[in-house]
MDAnalysis code that builds the backbone (N, CA, C; Angstrom):
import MDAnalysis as mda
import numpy as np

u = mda.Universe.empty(309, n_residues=103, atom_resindex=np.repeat(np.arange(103), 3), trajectory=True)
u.add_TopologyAttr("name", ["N", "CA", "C"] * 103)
u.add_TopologyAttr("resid", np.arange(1, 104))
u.add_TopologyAttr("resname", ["UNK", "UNK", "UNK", "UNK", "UNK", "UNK", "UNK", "UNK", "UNK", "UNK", "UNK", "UNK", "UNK", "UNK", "UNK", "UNK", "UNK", "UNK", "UNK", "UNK", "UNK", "UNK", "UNK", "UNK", "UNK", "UNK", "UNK", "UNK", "UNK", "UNK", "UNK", "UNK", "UNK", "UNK", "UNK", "UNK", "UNK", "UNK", "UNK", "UNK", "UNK", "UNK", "UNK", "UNK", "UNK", "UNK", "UNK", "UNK", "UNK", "UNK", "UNK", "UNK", "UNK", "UNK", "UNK", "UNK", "UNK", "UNK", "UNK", "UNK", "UNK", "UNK", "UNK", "UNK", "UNK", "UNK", "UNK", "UNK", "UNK", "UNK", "UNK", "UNK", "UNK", "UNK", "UNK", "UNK", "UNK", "UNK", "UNK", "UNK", "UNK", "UNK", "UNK", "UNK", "UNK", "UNK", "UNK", "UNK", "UNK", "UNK", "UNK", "UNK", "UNK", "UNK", "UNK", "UNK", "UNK", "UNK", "UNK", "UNK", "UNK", "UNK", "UNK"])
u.atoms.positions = np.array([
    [1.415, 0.662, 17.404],
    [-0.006, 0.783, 17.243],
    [-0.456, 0.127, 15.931],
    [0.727, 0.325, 14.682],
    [-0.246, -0.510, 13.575],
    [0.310, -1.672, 13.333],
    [1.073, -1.973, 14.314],
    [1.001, -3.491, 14.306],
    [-0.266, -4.310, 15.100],
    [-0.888, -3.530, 16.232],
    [-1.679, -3.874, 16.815],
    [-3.436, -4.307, 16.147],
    [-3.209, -2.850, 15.574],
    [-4.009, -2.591, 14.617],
    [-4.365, -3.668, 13.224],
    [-3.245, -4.035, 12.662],
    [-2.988, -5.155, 11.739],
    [-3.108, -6.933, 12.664],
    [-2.956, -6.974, 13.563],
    [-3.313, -8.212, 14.311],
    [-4.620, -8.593, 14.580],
    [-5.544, -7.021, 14.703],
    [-6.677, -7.460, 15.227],
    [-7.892, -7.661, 13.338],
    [-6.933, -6.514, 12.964],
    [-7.571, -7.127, 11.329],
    [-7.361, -8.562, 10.989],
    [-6.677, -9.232, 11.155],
    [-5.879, -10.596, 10.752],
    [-6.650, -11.138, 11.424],
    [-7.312, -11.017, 13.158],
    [-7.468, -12.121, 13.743],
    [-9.271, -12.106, 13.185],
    [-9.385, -10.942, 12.763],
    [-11.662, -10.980, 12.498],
    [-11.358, -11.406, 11.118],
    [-10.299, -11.680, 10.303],
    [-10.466, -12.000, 8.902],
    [-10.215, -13.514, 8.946],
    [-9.542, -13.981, 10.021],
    [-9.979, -15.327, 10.322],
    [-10.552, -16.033, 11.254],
    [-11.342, -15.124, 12.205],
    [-12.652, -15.680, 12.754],
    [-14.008, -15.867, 11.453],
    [-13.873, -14.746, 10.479],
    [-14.794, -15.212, 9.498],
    [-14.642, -16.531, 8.688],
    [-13.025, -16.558, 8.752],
    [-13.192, -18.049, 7.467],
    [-11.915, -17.524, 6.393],
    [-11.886, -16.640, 6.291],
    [-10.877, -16.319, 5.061],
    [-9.894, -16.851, 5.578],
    [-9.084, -17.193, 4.441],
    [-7.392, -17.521, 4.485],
    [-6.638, -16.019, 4.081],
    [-5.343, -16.214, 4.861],
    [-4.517, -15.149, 4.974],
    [-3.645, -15.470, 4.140],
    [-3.237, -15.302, 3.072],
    [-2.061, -15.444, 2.110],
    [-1.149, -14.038, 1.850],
    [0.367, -14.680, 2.308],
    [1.424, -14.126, 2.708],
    [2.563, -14.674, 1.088],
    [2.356, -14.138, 0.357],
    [3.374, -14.450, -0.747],
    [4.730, -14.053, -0.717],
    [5.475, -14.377, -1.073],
    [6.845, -14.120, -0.654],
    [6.978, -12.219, -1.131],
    [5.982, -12.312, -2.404],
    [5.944, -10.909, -3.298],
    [5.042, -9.976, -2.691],
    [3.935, -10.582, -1.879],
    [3.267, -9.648, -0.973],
    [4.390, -9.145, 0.017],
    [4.888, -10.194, 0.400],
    [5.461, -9.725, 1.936],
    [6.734, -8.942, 1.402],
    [6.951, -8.657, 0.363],
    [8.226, -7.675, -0.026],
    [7.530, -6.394, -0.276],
    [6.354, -6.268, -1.170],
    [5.674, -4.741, -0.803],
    [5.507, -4.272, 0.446],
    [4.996, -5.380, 1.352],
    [4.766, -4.981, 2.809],
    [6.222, -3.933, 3.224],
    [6.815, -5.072, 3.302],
    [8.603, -4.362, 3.619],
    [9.109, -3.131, 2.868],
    [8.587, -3.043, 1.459],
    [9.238, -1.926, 1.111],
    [8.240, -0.763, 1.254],
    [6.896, -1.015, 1.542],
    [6.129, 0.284, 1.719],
    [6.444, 0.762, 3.298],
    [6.971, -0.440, 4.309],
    [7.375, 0.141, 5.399],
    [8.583, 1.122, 5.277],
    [9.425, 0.416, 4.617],
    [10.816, 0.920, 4.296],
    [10.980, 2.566, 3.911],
    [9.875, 2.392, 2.955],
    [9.332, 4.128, 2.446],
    [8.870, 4.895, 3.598],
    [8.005, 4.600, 3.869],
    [7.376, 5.259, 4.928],
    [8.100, 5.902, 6.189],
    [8.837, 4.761, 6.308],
    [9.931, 5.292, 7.533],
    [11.017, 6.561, 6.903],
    [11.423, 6.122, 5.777],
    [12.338, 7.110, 4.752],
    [10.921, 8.509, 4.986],
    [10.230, 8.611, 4.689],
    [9.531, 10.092, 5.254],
    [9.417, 10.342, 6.374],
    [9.280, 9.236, 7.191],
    [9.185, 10.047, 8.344],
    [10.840, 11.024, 8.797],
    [11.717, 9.985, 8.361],
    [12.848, 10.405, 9.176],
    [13.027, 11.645, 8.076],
    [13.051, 11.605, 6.906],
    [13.144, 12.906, 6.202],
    [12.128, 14.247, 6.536],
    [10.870, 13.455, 7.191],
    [10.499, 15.187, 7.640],
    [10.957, 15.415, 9.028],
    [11.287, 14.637, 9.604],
    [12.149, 15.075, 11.057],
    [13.908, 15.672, 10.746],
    [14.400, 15.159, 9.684],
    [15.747, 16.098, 9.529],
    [15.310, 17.233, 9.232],
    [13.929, 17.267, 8.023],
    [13.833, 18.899, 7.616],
    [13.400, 19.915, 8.531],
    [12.745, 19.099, 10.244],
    [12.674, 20.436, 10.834],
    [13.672, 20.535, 11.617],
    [14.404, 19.539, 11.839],
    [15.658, 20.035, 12.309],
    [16.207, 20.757, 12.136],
    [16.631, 20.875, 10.392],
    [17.296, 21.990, 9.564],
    [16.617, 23.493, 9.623],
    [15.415, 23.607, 10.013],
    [15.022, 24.667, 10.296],
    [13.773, 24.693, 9.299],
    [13.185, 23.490, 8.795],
    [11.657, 23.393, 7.875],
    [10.894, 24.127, 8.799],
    [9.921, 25.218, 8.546],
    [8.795, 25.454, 9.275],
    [7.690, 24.538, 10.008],
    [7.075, 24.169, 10.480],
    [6.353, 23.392, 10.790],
    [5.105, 23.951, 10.258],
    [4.655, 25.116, 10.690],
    [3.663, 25.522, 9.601],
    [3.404, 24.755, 8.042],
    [4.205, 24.609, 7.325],
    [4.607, 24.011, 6.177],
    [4.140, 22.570, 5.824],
    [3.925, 22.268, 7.268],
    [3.381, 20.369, 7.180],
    [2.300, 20.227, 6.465],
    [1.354, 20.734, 6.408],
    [0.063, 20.700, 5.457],
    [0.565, 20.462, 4.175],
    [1.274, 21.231, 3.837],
    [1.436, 21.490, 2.209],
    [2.113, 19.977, 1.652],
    [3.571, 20.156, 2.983],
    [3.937, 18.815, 2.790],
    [3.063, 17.497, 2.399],
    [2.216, 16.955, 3.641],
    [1.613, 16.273, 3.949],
    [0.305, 15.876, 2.257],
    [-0.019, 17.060, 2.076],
    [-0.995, 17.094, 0.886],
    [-0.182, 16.935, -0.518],
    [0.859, 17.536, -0.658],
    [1.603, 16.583, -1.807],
    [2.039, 15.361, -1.817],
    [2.859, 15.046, -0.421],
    [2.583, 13.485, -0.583],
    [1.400, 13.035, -0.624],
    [0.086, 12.946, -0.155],
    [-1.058, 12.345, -0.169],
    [-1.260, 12.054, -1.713],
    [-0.978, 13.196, -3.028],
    [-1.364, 13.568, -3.983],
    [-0.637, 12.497, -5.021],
    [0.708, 12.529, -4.504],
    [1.668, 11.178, -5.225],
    [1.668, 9.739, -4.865],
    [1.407, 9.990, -3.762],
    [0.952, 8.237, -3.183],
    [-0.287, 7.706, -3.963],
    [-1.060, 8.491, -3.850],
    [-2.724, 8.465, -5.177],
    [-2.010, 8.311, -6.412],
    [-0.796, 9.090, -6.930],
    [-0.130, 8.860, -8.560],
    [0.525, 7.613, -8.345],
    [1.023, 7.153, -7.847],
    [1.879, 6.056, -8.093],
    [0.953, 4.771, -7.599],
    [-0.103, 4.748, -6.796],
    [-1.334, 3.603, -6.979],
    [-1.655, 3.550, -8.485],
    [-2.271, 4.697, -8.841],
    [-2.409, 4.333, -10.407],
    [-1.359, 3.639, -11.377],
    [-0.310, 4.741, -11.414],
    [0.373, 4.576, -12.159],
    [1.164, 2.839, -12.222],
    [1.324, 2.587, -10.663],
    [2.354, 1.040, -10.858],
    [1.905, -0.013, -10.121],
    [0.839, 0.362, -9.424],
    [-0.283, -1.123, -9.096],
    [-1.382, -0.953, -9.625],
    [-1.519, -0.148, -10.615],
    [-2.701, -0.569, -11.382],
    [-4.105, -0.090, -10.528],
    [-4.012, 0.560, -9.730],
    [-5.528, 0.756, -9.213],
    [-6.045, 1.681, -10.037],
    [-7.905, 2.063, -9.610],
    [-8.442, 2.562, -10.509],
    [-8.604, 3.913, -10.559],
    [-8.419, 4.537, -11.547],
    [-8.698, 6.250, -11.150],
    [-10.239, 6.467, -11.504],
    [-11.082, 6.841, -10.832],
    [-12.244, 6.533, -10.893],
    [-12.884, 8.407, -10.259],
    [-13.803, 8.486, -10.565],
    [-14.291, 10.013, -9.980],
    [-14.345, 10.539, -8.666],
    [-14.181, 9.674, -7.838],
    [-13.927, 10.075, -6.526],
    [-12.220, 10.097, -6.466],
    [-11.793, 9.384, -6.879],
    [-9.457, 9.357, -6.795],
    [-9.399, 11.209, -7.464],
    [-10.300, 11.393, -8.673],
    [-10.105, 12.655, -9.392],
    [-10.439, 13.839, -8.684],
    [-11.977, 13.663, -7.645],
    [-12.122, 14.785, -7.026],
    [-11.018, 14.712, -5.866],
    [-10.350, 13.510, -5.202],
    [-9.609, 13.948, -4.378],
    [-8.168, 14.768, -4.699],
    [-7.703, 14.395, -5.542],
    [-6.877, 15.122, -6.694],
    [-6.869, 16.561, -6.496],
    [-8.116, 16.592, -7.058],
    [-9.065, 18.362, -7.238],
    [-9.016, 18.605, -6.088],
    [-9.404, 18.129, -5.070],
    [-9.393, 19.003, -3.698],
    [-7.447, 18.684, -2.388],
    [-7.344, 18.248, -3.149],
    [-5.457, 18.047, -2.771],
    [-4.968, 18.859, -3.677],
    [-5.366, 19.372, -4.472],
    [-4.728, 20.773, -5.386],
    [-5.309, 22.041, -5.162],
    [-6.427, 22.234, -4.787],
    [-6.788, 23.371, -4.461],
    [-6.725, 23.276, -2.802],
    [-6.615, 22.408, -2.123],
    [-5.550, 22.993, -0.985],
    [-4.866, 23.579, -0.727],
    [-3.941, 22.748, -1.425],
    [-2.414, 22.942, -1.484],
    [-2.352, 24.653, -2.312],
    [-3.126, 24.571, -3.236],
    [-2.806, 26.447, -3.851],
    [-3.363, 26.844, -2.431],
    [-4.259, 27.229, -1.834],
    [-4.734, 27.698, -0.505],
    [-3.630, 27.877, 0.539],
    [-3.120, 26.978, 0.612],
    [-2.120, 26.997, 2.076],
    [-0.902, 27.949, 1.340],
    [-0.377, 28.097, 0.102],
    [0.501, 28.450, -0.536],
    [0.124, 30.183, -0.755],
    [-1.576, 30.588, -1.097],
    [-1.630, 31.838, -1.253],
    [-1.667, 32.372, -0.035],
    [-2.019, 31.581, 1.440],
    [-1.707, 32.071, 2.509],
    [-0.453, 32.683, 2.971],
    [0.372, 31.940, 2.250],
    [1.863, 32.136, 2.848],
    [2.137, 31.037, 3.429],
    [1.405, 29.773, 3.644],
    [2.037, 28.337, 4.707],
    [3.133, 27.808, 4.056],
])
């Protein structure tokens, strides 16, 4: 699906006119953010194997959301700006929420 998804972006970004530039250094983030990504998926499928709650996925799910936002800042340089901060703020007071529940 997000390859599909990524084809049809590619094909309206050059029905407008833009050029698509594929750097050898782009196309290695590409690969290693896939590379990651897959590394979670298969790591939250061993942990419910092992007996992770599933209930628990939220919490999961919202701390990664929370570090993927830290490490944009922190090592590509994007901007932390007042909306990155309230999402922050509301990915932390989630996450206490699902936790004083018991999730």
């Amino acid at each position: 699906m997000t390859a599909l998804l990524n084809l049809l972006l590619a094909a309206l970004l050059r029905g407008r006119g833009e050029p698509l530039r594929a750097t050898p250094a782009a196309l290695a983030w590409v690969l290693a953010a896939g590379v990651a990504a897959a590394g979670v998926d298969l790591f939250a499928l061993l942990a419910y194997a092992r007996g992770f709650r599933v209930s628990s996925s939220p919490l999961t799910t919202a701390t990664s959301l929370a570090v993927v936002l830290l490490v944009g800042v922190a090592f590509l340089r994007e901007p932390l700006g007042p909306v990155r901060l309230a999402a922050l703020a509301l990915i932390a007071a989630g996450s206490w929420l699902l936790q004083a529940a018991g999730v």
